[in-house]
C-alpha positions in Angstrom: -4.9 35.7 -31.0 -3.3 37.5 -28.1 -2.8 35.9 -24.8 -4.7 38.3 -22.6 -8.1 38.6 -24.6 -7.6 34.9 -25.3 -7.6 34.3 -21.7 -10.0 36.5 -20.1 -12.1 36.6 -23.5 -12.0 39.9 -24.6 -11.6 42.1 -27.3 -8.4 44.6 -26.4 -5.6 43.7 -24.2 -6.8 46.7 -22.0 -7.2 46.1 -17.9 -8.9 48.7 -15.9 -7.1 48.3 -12.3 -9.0 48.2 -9.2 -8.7 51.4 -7.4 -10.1 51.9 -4.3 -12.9 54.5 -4.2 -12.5 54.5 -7.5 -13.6 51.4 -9.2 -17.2 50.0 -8.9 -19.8 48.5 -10.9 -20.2 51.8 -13.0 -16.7 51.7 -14.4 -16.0 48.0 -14.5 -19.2 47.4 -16.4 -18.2 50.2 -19.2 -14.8 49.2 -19.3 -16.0 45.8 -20.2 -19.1 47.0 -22.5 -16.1 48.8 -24.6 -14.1 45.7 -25.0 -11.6 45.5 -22.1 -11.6 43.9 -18.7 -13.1 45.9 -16.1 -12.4 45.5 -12.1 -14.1 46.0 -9.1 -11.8 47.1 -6.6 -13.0 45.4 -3.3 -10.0 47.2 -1.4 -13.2 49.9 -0.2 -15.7 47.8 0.2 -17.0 46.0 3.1 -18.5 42.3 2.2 -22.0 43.2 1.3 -21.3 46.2 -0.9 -18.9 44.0 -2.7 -21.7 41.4 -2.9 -24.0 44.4 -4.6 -21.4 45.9 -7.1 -20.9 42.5 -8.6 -24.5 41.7 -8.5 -25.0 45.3 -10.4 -22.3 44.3 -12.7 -23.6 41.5 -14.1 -26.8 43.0 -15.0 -24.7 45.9 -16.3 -22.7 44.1 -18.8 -23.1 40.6 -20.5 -19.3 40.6 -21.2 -16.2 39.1 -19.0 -15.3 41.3 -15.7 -13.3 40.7 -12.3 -12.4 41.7 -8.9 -9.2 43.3 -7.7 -8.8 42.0 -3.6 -6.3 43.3 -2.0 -5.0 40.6 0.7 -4.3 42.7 3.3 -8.3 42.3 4.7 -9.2 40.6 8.2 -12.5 39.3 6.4 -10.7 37.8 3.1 -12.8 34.5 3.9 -15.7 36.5 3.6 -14.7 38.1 0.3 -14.0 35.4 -1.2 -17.1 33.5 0.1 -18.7 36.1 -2.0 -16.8 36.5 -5.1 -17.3 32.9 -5.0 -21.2 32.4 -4.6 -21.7 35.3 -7.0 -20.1 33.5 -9.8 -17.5 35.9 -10.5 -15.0 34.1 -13.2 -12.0 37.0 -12.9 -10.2 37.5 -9.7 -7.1 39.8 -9.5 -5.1 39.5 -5.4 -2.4 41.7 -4.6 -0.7 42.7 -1.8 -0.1 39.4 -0.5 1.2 35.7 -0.8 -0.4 34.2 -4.3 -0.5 31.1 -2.3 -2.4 31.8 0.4 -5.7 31.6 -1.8 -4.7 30.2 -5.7 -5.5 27.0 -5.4 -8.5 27.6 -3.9 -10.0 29.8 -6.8 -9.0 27.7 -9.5 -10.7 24.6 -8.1 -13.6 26.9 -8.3 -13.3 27.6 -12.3 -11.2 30.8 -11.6 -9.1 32.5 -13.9 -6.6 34.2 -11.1 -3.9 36.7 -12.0 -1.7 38.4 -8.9 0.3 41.7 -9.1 3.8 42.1 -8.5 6.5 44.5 -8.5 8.9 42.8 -8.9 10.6 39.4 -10.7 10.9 37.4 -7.9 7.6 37.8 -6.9 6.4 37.5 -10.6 8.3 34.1 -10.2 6.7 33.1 -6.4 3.3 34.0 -8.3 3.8 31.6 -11.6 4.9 28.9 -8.7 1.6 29.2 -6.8 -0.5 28.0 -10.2 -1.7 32.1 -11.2 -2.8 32.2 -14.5 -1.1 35.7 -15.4 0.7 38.5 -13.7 0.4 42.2 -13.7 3.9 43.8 -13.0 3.8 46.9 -12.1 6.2 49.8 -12.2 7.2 52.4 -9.5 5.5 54.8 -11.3 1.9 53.4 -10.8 -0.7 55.2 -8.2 -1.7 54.3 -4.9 0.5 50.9 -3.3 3.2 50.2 -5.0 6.6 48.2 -4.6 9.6 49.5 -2.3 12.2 48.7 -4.9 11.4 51.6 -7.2 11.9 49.6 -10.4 10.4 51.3 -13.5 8.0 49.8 -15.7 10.4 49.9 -18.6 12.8 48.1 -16.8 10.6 45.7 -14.9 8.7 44.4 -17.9 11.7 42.9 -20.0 13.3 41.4 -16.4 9.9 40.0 -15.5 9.4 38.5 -19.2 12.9 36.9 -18.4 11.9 35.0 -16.0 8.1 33.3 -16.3 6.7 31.5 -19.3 2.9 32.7 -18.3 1.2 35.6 -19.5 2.2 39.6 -18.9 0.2 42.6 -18.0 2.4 45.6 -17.8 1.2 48.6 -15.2 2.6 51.7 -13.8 2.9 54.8 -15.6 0.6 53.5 -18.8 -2.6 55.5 -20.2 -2.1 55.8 -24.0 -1.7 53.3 -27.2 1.8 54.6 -27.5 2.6 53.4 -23.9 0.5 50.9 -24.2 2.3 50.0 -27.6 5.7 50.3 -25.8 5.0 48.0 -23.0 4.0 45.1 -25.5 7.4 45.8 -27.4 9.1 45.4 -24.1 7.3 42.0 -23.4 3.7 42.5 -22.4 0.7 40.3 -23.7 -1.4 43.4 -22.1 -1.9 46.3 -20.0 -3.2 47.5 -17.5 -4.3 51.1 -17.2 -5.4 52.4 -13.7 -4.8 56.5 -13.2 -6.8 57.0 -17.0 -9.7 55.5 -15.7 -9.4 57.0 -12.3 -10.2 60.1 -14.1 -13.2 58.8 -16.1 -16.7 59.9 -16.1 -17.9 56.7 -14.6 -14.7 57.1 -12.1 -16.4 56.3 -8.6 -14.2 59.3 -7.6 -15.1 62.7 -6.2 -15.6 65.4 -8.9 -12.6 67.1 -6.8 -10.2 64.3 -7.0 -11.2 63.8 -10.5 -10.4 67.6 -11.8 -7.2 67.4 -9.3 -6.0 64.2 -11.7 -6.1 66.5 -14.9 -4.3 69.7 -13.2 -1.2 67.3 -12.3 2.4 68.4 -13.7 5.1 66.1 -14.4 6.2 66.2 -10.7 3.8 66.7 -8.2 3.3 63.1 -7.0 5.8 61.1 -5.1 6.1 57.7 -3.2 5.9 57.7 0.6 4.8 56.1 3.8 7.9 53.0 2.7 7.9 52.2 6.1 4.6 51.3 6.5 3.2 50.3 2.8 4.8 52.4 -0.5 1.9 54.5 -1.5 3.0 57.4 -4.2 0.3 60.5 -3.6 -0.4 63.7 -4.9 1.7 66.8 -3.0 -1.3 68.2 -0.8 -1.1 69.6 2.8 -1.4 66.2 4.0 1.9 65.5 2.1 3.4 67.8 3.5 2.4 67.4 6.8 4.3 63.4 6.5 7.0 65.4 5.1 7.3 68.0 8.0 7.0 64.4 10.5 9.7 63.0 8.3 12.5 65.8 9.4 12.2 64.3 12.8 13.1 60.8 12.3 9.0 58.9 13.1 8.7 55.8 14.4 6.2 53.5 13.1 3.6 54.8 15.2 4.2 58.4 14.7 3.8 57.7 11.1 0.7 55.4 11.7 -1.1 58.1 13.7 -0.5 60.8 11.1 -1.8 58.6 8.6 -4.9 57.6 10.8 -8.0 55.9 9.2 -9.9 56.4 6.4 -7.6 58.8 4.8 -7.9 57.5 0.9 -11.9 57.7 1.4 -11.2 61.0 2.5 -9.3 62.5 -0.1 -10.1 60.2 -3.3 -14.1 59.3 -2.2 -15.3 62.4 -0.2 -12.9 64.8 -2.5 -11.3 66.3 0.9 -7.8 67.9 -1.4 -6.3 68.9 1.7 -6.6 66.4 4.4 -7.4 63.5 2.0 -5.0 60.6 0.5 -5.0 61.8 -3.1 -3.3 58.1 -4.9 -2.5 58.8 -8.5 0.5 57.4 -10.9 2.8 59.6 -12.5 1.6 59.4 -15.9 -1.8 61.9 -14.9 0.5 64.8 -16.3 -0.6 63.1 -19.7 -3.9 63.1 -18.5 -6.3 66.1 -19.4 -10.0 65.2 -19.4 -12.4 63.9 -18.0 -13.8 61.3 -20.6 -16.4 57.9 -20.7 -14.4 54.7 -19.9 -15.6 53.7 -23.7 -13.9 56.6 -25.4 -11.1 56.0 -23.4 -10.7 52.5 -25.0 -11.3 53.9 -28.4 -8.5 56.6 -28.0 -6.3 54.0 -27.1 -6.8 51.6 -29.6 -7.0 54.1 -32.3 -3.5 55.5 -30.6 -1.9 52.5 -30.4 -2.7 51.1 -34.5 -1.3 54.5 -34.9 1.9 54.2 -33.7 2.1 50.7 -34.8 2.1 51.9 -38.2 4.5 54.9 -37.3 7.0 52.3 -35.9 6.9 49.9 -38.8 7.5 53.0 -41.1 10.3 54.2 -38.7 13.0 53.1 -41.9 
């Protein structure tokens, strides 16, 4: 049995992440239907639309699913009020302390698993009582760590250093990658960019066709100062870049970035003016497919290259 699908009780080792304005009910509730774990991202949602994608969830699937929260929120009490009441069994934090609300959760029955970028956070996370960690690579989409440490090099340091169960992210959207992560260390992955452009992809069509035109090269991390976010080279790029020349201050970056920006770009499919998050890996990516075939391509991929490996002699 592996760790991951042992833990969360599932068939593949396969995470969906839980992209803002990407991930609701639609693609959590097929990722899980085909076998892997699918998240609602609650990063876009305010309380009571979180409160409805899970409740649509659960009469979408019959199988194991969880929420992604981001911890940066003013109403976290709320959201986790909710995730709580609702019975939700899977909770993925990030962008925060693991402490803050661990314990909490798993006096409630919760399996809870925290993302980090890093080994000493990977270690702060196995300290606060989380049940897994995802470590993710600078290559990933959307936040990301400052450090700029690769998912090939992260996984084996992070491995290192805790005894709990790994999920490897950043950069990972095939069964050979997803093959070459678990070499490296990983019980799991956890694939977010891939589903990003799925059909059940909460995403506007534009963002969605955008992901499959991307080269090798046109996204790049930005906005350090304020929270590592790698984007997609639009005029809104360029426009931080242009700011960049003249040395910002905080503000000056803050009010460039002004509110809303992701919705804009990823949810209302604004290319120009919009936050387009994506990982590097979407120059591997080239359709547009159902979040089920997507497992099956993986799966099918990765027993592939199992086999390829072993006959590698």
């Amino acid at each position: 049995m592996n760790k991951i699908t042992q833990l969360f009780n599932i068939q593949y080792p396969i995470i969906q992440g839980g992209m803002i304005w990407n991930s609701g009910y639609k693609l959590a509730s097929a990722v899980s239907n085909a076998g892997g774990l699918g998240l609602i991202g609650a990063g876009s949602m305010y309380p009571e639309v979180l409160r409805e994608h899970i409740q649509k969830c659960k009469k979408a699937t019959d199988k194991p699913f969880g929420v992604n929260v981001p911890m940066l929120y003013p109403n976290m009490e709320e959201i986790i009020n909710i995730i709580v009441e609702e019975g939700v069994k899977i909770v993925f934090t990030s962008a925060g302390n693991p402490k803050t609300w661990t314990s909490f959760l798993k006096e409630k029955g919760i399996i809870v698993v925290h993302v980090v970028s890093s080994s000493k956070f990977a270690l702060k996370a196995q300290e606060a009582g989380v049940d897994a960690v995802v470590a993710e690579g600078f290559e990933a989409g959307g936040h990301n760590g400052r450090e700029e440490t690769t998912t090939f090099t992260l996984i084996p340091m992070v491995k290192e250093q805790i005894s709990i169960p790994l999920i490897a992210a950043g950069g990972i959207a095939t069964g050979r990658g997803m093959l070459a992560a678990m070499v490296l260390g990983a019980d799991g992955v956890q694939m977010g960019s891939r589903f990003a452009a799925s059909l059940e992809s909460a995403a506007h069509e534009n963002f969605k066709q955008t992901i499959i035109g991307v080269k090798e090269g046109d996204t790049q991390l930005t906005l350090k100062e304020l929270a590592p976010v790698r984007l997609i080279k639009n005029k809104f790029y360029e426009d931080l870049q242009e700011l960049y020349q003249k040395g910002p201050t905080i503000d000056e970056l803050k009010a460039l970035l002004g509110r809303a920006r992701a919705k804009k770009g990823m949810f209302e499919g604004d290319l120009i003016e919009g936050e387009l998050e994506i990982g590097q890996i979407a120059g591997l990516i080239h359709a547009i497919k159902p979040a089920g075939k997507i497992i099956e391509e993986t799966i099918a991929e990765f027993e592939m290259a199992k086999k390829e490996v072993l006959h590698f002699n």
